[in-house]
RODO-2510 file (C-alpha; in nm, 4 decimals, decimal comma):
residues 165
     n   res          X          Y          Z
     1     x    23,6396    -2,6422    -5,2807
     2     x    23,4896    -2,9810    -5,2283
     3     x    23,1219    -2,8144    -5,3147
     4     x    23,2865    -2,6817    -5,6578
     5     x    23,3883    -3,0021    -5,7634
     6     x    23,0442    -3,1367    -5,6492
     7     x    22,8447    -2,8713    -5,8492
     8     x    23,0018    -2,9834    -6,1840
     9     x    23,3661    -2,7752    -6,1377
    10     x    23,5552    -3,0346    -6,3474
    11     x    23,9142    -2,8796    -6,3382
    12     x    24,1189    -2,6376    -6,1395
    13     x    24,0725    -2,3551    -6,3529
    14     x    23,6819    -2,4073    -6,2794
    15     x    23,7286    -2,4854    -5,9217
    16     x    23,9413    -2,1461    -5,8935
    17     x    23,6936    -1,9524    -6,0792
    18     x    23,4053    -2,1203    -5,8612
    19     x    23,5639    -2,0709    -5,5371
    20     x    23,7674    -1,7408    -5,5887
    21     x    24,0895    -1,9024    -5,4314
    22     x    24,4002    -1,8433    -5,6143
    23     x    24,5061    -2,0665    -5,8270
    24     x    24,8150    -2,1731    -5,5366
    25     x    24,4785    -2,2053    -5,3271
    26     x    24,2632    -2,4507    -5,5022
    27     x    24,5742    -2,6042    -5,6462
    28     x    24,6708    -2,6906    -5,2538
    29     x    24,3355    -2,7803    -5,1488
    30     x    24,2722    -3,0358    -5,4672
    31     x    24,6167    -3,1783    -5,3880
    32     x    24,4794    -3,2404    -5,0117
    33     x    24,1293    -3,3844    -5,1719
    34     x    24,3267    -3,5898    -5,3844
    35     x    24,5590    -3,7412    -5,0917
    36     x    24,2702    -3,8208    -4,8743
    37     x    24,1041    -3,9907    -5,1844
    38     x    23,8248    -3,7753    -5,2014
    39     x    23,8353    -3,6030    -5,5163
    40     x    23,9955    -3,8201    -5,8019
    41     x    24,1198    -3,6955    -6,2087
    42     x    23,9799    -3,9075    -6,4574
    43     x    23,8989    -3,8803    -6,8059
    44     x    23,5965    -3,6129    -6,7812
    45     x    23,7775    -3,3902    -6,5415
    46     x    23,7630    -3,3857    -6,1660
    47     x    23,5117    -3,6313    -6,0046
    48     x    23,4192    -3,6600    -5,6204
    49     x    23,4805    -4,0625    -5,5003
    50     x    23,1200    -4,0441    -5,2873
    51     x    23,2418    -4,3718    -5,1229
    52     x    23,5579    -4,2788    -5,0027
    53     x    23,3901    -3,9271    -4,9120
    54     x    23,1109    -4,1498    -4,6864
    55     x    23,3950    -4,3824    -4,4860
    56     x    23,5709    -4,0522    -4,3706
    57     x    23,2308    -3,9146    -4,2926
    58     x    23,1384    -4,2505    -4,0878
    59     x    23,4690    -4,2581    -3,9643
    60     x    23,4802    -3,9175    -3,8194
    61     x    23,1549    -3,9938    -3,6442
    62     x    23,2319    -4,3328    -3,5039
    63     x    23,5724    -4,1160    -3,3264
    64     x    23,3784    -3,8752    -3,2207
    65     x    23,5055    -3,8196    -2,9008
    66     x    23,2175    -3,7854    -2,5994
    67     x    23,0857    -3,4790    -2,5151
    68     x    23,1744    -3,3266    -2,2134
    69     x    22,9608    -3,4137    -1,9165
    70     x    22,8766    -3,0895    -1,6845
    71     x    22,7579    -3,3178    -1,3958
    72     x    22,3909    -3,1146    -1,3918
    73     x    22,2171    -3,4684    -1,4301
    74     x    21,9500    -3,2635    -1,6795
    75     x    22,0166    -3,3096    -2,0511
    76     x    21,8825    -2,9730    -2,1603
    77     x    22,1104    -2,7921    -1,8854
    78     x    22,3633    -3,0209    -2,0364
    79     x    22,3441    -2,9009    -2,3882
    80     x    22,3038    -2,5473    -2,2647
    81     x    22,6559    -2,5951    -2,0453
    82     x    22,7960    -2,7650    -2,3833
    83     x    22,7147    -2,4371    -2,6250
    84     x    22,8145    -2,1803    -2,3829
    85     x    23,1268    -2,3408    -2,1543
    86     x    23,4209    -2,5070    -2,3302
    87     x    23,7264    -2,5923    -2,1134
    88     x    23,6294    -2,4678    -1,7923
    89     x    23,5632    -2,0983    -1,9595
    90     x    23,2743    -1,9095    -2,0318
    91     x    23,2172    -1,8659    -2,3983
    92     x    22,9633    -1,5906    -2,3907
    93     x    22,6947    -1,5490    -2,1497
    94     x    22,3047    -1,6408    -2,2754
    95     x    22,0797    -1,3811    -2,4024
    96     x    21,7990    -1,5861    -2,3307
    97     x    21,7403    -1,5506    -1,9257
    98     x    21,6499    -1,9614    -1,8750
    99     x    21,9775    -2,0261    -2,0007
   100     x    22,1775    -1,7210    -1,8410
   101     x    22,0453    -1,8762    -1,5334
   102     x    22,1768    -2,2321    -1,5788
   103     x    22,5750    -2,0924    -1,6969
   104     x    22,5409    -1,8634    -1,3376
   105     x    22,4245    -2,1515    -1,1294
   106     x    22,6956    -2,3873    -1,3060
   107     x    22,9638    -2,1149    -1,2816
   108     x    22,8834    -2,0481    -0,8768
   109     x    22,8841    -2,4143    -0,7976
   110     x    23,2162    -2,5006    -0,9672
   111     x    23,3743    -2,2425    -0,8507
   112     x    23,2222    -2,1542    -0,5101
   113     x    23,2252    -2,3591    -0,1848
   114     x    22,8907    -2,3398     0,0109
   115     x    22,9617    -2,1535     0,3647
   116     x    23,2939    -2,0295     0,2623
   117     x    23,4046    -1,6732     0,3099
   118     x    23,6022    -1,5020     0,0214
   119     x    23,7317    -1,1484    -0,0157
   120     x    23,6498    -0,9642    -0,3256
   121     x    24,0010    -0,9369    -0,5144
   122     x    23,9226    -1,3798    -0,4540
   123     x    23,6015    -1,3584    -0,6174
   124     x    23,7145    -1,1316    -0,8840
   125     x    24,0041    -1,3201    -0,9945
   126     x    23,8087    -1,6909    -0,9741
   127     x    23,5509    -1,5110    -1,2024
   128     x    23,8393    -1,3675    -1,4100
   129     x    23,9174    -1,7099    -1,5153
   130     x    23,5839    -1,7992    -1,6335
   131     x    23,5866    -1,4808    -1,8755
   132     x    23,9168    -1,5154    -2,0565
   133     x    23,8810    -1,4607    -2,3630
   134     x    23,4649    -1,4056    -2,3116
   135     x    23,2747    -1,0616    -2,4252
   136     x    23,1767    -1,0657    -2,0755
   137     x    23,3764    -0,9265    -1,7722
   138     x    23,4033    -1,0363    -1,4217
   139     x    23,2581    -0,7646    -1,2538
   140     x    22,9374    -0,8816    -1,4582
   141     x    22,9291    -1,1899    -1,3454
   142     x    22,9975    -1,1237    -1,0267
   143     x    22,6687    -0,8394    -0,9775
   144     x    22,4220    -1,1493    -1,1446
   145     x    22,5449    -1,4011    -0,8990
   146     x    22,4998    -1,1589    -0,6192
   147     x    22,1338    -1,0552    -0,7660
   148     x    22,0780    -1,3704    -0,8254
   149     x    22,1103    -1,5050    -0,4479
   150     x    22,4359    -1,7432    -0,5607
   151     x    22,6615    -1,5783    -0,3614
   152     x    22,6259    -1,3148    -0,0243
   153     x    22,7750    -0,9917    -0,0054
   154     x    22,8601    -0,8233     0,2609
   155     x    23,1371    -0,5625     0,4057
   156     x    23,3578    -0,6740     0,0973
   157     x    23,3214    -1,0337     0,1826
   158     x    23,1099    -1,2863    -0,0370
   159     x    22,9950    -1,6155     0,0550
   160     x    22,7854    -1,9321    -0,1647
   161     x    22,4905    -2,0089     0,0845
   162     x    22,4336    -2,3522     0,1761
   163     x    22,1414    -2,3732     0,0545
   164     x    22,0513    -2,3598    -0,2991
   165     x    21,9764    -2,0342    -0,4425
***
């Protein structure tokens, strides 16, 4: 909508014809770019206000909340947590093996206590919670962490070693 009106679209029959809204569509959307200032109706037609359009942009960036902090203490694990973890849930896993292997050693330490014994139908549903909602099921998860040394199996009964894997 916005583009349209940037690439010369100087009414709503334009921007509707641009965009291939409905007119209701683009008629609701250039009220909304009209209310926030951005777009304005003058004399030639429908006209973008570029400075009102740059102090929401700046705006928007100054409140830019934080991102979220994983605790890894490595800025590339970081940003690696960020893209594939989002609320304490797994997003997808990594194709890329360097990366599967930071989201399994972040998902074993946050939800695994080193030493501690727990049962399968545990492990399963702590893992269940990291893949809600995730093309990736807990059984998954559960065979890399074992192949991957982050947690012990054995008799039914899996445990984080103390150690790092």
């Amino acid at each position: 909508m916005f583009a349209a009106v940037v690439l010369g679209a100087a009414t709503p029959a334009q921007v509707t014809e641009r965009t291939g809204l409905s007119p209701k569509q683009a008629a609701t959307a250039l009220r909304r770019l009209r209310d926030q200032g951005v777009i304005a109706e003058g004399a030639d037609g429908l006209a973008v206000v570029y400075d009102r359009f740059r102090e929401l942009a700046r705006s928007a960036r100054e409140s830019k909340p934080a991102a979220e902090s994983y605790g890894s203490g490595d800025e590339q694990s970081e940003t690696v947590l960020r893209t594939f973890v989002r609320d304490g849930r797994l997003v997808r896993l990594p194709a890329q093996w360097e990366r599967k292997l930071v989201v399994l050693r972040h998902i074993a330490e946050r939800t695994f206590e080193p030493g501690v014994e727990y049962p399968e139908r545990t492990v399963n549903e702590k893992l269940r919670a990291w893949c809600e909602d995730a093309p990736v099921d807990h059984v998954t998860l559960r065979r890399y962490l074992v192949d991957l040394h982050h947690l012990h199996r054995r008799v039914g009964v899996y445990r984080r070693p103390a150690t790092a894997a």
